[in-house]
Each structure stands twice: as C-alpha cells, then as structure tokens.
C-alpha positions in Angstrom: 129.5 -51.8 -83.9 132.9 -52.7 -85.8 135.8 -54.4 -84.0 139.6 -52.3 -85.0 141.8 -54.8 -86.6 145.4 -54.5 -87.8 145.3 -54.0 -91.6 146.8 -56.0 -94.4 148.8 -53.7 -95.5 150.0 -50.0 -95.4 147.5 -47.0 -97.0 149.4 -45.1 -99.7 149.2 -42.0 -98.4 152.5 -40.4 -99.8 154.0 -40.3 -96.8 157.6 -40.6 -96.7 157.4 -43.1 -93.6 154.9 -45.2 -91.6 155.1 -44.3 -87.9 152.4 -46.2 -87.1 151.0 -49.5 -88.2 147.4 -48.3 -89.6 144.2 -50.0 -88.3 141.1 -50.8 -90.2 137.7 -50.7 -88.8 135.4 -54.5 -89.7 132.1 -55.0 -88.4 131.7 -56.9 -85.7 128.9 -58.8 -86.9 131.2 -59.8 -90.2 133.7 -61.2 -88.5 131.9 -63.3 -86.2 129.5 -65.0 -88.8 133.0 -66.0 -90.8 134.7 -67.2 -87.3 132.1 -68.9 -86.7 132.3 -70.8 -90.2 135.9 -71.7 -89.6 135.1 -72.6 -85.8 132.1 -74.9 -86.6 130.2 -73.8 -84.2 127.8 -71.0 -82.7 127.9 -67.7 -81.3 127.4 -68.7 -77.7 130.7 -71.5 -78.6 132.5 -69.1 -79.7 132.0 -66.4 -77.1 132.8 -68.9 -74.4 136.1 -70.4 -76.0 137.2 -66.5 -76.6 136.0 -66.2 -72.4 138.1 -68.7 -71.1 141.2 -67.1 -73.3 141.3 -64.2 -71.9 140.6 -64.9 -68.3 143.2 -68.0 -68.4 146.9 -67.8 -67.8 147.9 -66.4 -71.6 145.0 -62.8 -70.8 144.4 -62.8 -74.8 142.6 -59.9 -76.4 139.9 -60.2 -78.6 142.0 -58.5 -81.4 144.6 -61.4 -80.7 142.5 -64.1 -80.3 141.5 -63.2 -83.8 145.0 -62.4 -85.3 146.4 -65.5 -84.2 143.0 -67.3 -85.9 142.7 -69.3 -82.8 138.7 -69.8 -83.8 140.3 -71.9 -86.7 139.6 -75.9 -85.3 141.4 -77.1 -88.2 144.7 -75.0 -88.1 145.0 -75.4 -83.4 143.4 -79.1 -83.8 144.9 -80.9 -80.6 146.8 -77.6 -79.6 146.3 -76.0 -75.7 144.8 -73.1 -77.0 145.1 -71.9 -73.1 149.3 -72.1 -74.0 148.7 -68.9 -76.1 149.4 -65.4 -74.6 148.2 -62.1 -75.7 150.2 -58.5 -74.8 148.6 -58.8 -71.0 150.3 -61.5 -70.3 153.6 -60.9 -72.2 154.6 -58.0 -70.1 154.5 -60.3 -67.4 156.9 -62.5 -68.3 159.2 -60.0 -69.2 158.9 -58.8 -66.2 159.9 -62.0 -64.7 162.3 -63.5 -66.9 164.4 -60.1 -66.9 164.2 -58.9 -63.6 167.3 -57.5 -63.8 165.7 -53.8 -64.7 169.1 -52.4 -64.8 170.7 -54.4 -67.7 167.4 -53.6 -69.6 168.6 -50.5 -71.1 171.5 -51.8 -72.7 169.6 -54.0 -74.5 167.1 -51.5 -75.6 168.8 -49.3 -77.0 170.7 -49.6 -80.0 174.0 -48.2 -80.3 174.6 -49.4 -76.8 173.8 -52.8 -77.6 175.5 -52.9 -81.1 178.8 -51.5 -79.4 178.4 -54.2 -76.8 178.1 -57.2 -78.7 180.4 -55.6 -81.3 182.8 -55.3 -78.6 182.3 -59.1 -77.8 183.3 -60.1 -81.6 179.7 -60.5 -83.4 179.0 -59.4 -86.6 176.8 -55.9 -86.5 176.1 -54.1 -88.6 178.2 -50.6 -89.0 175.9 -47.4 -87.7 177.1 -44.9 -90.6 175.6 -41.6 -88.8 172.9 -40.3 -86.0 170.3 -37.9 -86.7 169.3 -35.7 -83.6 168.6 -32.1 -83.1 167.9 -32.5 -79.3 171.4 -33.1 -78.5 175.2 -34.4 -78.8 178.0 -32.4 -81.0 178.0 -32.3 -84.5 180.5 -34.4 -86.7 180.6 -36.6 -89.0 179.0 -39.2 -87.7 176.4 -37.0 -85.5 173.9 -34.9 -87.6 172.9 -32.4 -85.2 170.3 -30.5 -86.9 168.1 -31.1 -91.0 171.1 -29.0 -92.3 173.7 -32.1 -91.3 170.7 -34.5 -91.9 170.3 -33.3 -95.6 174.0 -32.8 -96.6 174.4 -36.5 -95.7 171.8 -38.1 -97.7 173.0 -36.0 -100.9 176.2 -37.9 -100.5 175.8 -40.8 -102.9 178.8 -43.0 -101.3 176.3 -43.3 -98.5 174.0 -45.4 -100.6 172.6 -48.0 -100.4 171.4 -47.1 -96.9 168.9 -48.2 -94.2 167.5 -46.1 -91.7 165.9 -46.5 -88.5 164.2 -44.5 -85.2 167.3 -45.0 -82.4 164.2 -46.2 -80.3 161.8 -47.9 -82.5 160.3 -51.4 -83.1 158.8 -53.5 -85.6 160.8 -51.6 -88.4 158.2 -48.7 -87.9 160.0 -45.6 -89.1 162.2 -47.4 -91.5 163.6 -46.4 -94.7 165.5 -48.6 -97.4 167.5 -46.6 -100.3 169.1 -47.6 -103.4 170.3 -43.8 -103.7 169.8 -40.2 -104.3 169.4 -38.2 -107.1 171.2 -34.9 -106.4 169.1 -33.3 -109.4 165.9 -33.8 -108.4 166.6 -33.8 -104.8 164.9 -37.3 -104.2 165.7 -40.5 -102.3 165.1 -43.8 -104.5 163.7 -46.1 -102.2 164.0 -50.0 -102.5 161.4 -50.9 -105.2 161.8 -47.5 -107.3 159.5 -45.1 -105.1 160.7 -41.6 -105.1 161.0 -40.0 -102.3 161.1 -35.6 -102.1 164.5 -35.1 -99.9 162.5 -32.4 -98.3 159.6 -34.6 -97.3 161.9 -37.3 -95.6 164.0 -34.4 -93.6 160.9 -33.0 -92.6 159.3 -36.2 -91.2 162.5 -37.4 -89.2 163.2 -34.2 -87.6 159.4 -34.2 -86.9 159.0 -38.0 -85.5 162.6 -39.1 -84.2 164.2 -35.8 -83.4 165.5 -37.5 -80.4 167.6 -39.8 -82.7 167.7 -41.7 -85.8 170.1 -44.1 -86.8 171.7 -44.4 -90.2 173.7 -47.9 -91.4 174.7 -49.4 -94.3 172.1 -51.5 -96.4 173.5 -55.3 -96.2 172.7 -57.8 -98.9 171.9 -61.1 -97.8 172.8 -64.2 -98.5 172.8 -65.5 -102.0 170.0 -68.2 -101.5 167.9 -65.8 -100.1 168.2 -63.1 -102.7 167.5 -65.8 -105.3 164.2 -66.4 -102.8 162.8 -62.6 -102.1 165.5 -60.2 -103.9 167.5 -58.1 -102.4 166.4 -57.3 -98.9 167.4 -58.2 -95.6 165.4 -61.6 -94.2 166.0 -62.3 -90.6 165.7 -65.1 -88.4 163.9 -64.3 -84.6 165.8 -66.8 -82.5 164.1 -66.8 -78.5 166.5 -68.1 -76.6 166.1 -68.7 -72.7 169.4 -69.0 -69.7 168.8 -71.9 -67.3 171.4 -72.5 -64.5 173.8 -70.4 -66.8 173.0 -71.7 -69.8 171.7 -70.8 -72.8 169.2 -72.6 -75.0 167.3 -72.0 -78.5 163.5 -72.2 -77.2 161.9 -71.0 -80.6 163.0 -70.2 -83.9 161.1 -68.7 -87.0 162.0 -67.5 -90.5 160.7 -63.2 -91.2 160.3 -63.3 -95.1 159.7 -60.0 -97.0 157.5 -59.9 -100.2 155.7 -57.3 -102.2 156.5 -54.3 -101.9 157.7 -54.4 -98.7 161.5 -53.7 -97.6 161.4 -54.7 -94.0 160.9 -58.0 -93.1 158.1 -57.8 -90.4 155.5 -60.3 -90.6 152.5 -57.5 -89.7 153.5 -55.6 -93.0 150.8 -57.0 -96.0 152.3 -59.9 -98.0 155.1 -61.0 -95.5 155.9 -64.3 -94.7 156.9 -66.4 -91.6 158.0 -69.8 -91.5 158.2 -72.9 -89.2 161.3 -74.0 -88.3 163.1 -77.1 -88.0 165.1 -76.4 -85.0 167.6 -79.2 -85.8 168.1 -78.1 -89.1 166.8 -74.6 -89.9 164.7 -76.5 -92.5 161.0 -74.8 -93.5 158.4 -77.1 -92.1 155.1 -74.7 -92.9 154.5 -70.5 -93.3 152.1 -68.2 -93.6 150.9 -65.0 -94.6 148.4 -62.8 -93.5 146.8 -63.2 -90.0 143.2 -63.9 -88.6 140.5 -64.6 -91.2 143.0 -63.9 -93.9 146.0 -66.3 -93.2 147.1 -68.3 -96.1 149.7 -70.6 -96.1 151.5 -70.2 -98.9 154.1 -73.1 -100.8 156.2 -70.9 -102.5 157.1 -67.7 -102.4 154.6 -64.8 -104.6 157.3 -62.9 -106.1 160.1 -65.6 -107.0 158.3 -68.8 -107.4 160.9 -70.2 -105.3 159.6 -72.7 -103.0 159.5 -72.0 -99.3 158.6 -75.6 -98.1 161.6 -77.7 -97.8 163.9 -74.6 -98.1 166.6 -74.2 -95.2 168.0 -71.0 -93.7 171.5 -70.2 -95.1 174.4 -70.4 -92.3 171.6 -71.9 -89.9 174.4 -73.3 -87.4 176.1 -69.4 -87.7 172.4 -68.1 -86.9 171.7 -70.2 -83.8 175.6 -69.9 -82.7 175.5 -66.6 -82.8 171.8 -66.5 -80.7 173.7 -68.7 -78.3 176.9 -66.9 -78.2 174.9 -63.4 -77.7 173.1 -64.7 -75.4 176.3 -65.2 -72.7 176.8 -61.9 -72.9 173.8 -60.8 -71.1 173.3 -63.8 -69.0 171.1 -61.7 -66.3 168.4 -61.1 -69.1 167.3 -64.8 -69.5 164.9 -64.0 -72.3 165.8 -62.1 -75.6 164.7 -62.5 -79.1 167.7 -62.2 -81.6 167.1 -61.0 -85.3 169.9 -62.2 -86.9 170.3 -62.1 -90.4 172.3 -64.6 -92.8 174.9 -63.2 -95.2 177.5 -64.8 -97.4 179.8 -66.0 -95.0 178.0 -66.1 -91.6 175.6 -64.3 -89.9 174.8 -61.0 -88.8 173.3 -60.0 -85.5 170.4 -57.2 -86.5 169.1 -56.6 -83.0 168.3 -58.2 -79.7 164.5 -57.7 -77.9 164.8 -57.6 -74.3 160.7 -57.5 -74.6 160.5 -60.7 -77.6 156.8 -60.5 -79.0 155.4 -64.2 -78.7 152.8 -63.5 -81.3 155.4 -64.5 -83.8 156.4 -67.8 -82.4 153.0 -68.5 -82.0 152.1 -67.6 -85.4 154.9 -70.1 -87.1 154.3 -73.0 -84.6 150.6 -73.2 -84.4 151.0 -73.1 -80.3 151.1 -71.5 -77.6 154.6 -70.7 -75.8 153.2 -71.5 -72.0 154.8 -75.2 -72.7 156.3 -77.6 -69.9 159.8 -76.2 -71.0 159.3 -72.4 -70.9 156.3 -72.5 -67.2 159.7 -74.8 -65.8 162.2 -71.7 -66.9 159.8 -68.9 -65.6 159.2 -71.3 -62.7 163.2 -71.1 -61.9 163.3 -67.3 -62.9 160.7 -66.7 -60.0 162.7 -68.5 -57.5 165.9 -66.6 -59.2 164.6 -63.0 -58.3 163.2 -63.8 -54.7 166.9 -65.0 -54.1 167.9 -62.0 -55.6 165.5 -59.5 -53.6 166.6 -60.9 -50.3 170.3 -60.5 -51.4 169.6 -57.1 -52.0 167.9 -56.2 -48.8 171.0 -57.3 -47.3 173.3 -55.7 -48.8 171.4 -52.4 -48.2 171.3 -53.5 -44.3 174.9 -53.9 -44.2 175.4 -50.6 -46.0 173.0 -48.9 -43.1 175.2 -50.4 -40.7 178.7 -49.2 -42.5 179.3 -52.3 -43.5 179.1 -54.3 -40.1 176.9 -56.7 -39.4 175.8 -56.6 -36.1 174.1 -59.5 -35.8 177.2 -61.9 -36.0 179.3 -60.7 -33.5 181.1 -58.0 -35.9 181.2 -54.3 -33.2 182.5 -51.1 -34.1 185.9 -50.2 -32.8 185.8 -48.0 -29.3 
C-alpha cells in the first residue's frame, strides 16, 4: 500500500511546462514508522489524533495532515491542531465569506481583475499579449492562432517575458524568459534552459488554447534580488472586511530558490516565511513540507540571511492589500500577491478562493482563531440578511413593483 504525496520537486522530463504539480507514490508503512518518530508516540496515537482531524471543524486529509507535519509535537507544541483546515473545509468558507457568487468572476479572472484595479490606480502589471485560438480578433495584442503566437515570441523587444494560463493557479503553466534566439528558434528561460520554440507553441495551444496571458517580466526590488536573484518574490497578504472594513488577518513571505522561477512554496527548494505583521520583519521559514520541512536560516543560493530580514516597501505591500481590498468590499476574503519593487509595490493577483495551507504553513497554526470563527460568524448573519433581501425584491418584482401587503393597490 503507498500513500500519493506531493513531490519535492518537478521531474525533468523536457517538457516545455508543468501543467500539473507531479505526485510521488511512498509507502504507507514508511511514512508512518518516521511520523510516528517525530510524534512520540504509537500507531494507535497517531491514528486517533489524525481521526479527530479530519472529523473536527478544519475536515483535514490525510495527505494534509501530513503536508502540514501536524504529527510533529515539537514544531504544533501548545497549538489547537483542531484550528487547522484541509481543502474540505476551505471551500466552505469561501463559500461563506464570499457569498456574493456574482462578483466572483471578476476576481477570478485575470484581465478583468487587472483592468479593475488598474482602473482604481494600483500598480499591475502591463498584459503585453493573449494567446487564444478559440476566439476574439486578431491584433496586436490578441494572438489568435500558433502563427500570431510564434511571430511574437521571435520578437526580442518582447523579452524579458512571463507567461501564464488566463485561468490558472499556483503558477502552473508558467514560463519565465530572458529571450529568444531567432537562430536556433529557442526560448532562453530564466536559469539558462533552452527551450525548442516549437515545443512551447505546441504545448500552449495544446493546454491553454482558451487563453494565455503574456506580460512583461518585473524585477524586484533591489534587497530582494541581492536575497534570491532576479525573480519575482511575492507577499500573500489575507485580508478580511468587517462592518466595511478591511483588515490584514495573515501575512507570509513566497521565496523562490533553486532552480525555480516562480515563487510557489509547493515547487522543491522554495521558501515561506513568518511574518511580523507590524513590521514585515522574518520571524521563522521553511522549506519543504511534511517529513521533509526544514527551516532554513539563510537563504541556499545567496547566503543571505532570511531571519531578521524585512520585506522591502512592507507599509506599500499591506496598503495596497488594504486599499484593494475596498474595491471589492462584497468579497470579504481575498488573498493578495503583491510583489515589492523599487519604489512601491505591485499587485500580482488577487484569490477570491485564498489557500490557507500557506498561512498555516508560516505560522505554525491553524486559521479557525477567535478573530477569523467571529468574521465567518458575522459573514453568516451577512448572507441570511442578504437572502431575505433578495426574496423580497423578487416578490415585489412578481407583483410589478407593488407591495400589496402595505396598503400600495393598482390603479383601476
């Protein structure tokens, strides 16, 4: 028997992109003897800790109860471990903190959302071209078809460039390039790989022929490049609305490493870091997840240290969350990734759907706190309010507008 696990890192299989984060198959019986190591305990212990997980408020998985290392008694010493929630339980409270279903879109989908807050005055950052063969009319901007798609990554004045699926998360589908080489017909991607033009045309009109986005690669901001090079590292920022008014509820640091161009903390190597919410100062990090988390000082490739080390711009990052967040105010829960540059901050994307494993992760608990049960609490009471408004409305629409019962009569 062997238990699927998310694997440390991508298999180098020549593809030109991962579309799907790749799983790795451990035995069952191996990862239980070292869990129950770190747990310092039994079988039967563990079995029933792992029991009352995933039949208590946070529904975790057994996959997630191990990602998060929750067997670890040294790491969740003291901590609710019934505060943690798996997937289960997530797409509940999405659900409930965003009932608004109809502003969900917006947020979900990208152009929309980076005209929007564009519109609104935040940084974004610029989408250079889209990439779809199922529809829209070609120009300059739109790439109807691999014909458009490849005359615009021979362009050099395009590089450096990012790309991403119009619909995609966790960076899945993502491609960083320094730049093309017209002779060889190959894309240089971030790091040095070479990449056949053909092979990267083939698998976009193969995997996102519904759309995929094109923009131009940002540098960070100085301190950051002098920490992990060149690459974009983001901050995810959860902020919640109560009565109106937005509030930072958790905040943690994505670090790329290795090999690795995007930031997300599931690729192998990648670091997240505890926050100081006051100060945007690193209190811990890790890397790695489960029976291999580590928790690293200083970061592999630089030698710079990550302990002690503060975000760049952190009042322009949470501002900017905070700011954001206004604009939406019906969706009471988003996760921001906003990324610091020289001279502010940049606001990378906004998650209508905000995946608590990362927050989790940093802090070392669960987010079912006294703060964030009071604010689903209030959203509850929000979208009853909201139901019965709506029932009403459609009565007095039945009725063409009059309302019978209030002494309001048609005209003879």
């Amino acid at each position: 028997m062997s238990v699927a696990m998310d694997s440390e890192g991508l298999s180098k299989t020549g593809a030109a992109l991962d579309v799907a984060r790749p799983k790795q198959a451990a035995s069952l019986a191996d990862v239980m003897r070292q869990m129950t190591v770190a747990a310092g305990t039994g079988y039967g212990g563990l079995i029933r800790e792992f029991a009352r997980l995933a039949l208590g408020p946070g529904r975790l998985g057994f996959d997630e109860y191990v990602t998060l290392g929750l067997f670890d008694r040294k790491r969740y010493a003291g901590a609710d471990k019934r505060a943690f929630v798996g997937l289960t339980a997530s797409r509940k409270i999405w659900t409930q903190a965003n009932f608004r279903l109809d502003l969900l879109g917006i947020a979900a989908n990208k152009i929309a959302s980076s005209a929007l807050f564009g519109t609104y005055g935040f940084p974004t950052i610029p989408i250079l071209a889209l990439y779809s063969d199922r529809a829209g009319k070609a120009s300059e901007r739109m790439l109807a078809g691999s014909d458009a798609l490849r005359a615009f990554l021979l362009d050099p004045t395009h590089y450096p460039l990012f790309g991403k699926p119009m619909g995609g998360t966790q960076s899945l589908g993502s491609a960083s390039f320094d730049g093309v080489d017209g002779a060889t017909r190959e894309l240089i991607a971030y790091g040095g790989r070479r990449i056949p033009l053909e092979s990267f045309v083939a698998e976009v009109s193969r995997h996102y022929a519904d759309g995929y986005l094109f923009q131009r690669r940002v540098s960070p901001h100085r301190d950051i490049q002098a920490l992990c090079g060149d690459r974009l590292s983001t901050v995810r920022v959860i902020t919640v609305v109560r009565a109106g008014v937005p509030k930072v509820l958790r905040a943690c640091w994505k670090i790329p490493a290795g090999d690795n161009a995007a930031d997300n903390f599931w690729r192998a190597g990648n670091i997240l870091a505890r926050l100081d919410l006051e100060t945007g100062r690193v209190i811990a990090a890790v890397r790695g997840t489960g029976l291999g988390l580590s928790e690293p000082t200083h970061h592999p490739d630089s030698g710079a240290p990550i302990l002690g080390a503060a975000v760049p711009n952190w009042r322009a990052v949470t501002e900017t969350a905070l700011g954001a967040a206004k604009v939406l105010p019906d969706l009471a829960l988003i996760g921001w990734d906003i990324a610091p540059v020289d001279g502010g901050a940049l606001l990378v994307e906004c998650n209508q759907a905000p995946d608590f494993i990362l927050p989790q992760m940093a802090d070392a608990r669960g987010i079912l706190d006294d703060e964030f049960n009071a604010f689903l609490a209030e959203r509850k009471a929000l979208a009853k309010a909201e139901t019965r408004a709506a029932k009403s409305r459609l009565k007095r629409d039945a009725l063409g507008g009059f309302d019978l019962g209030s002494g309001d009569r048609p005209e003879a």
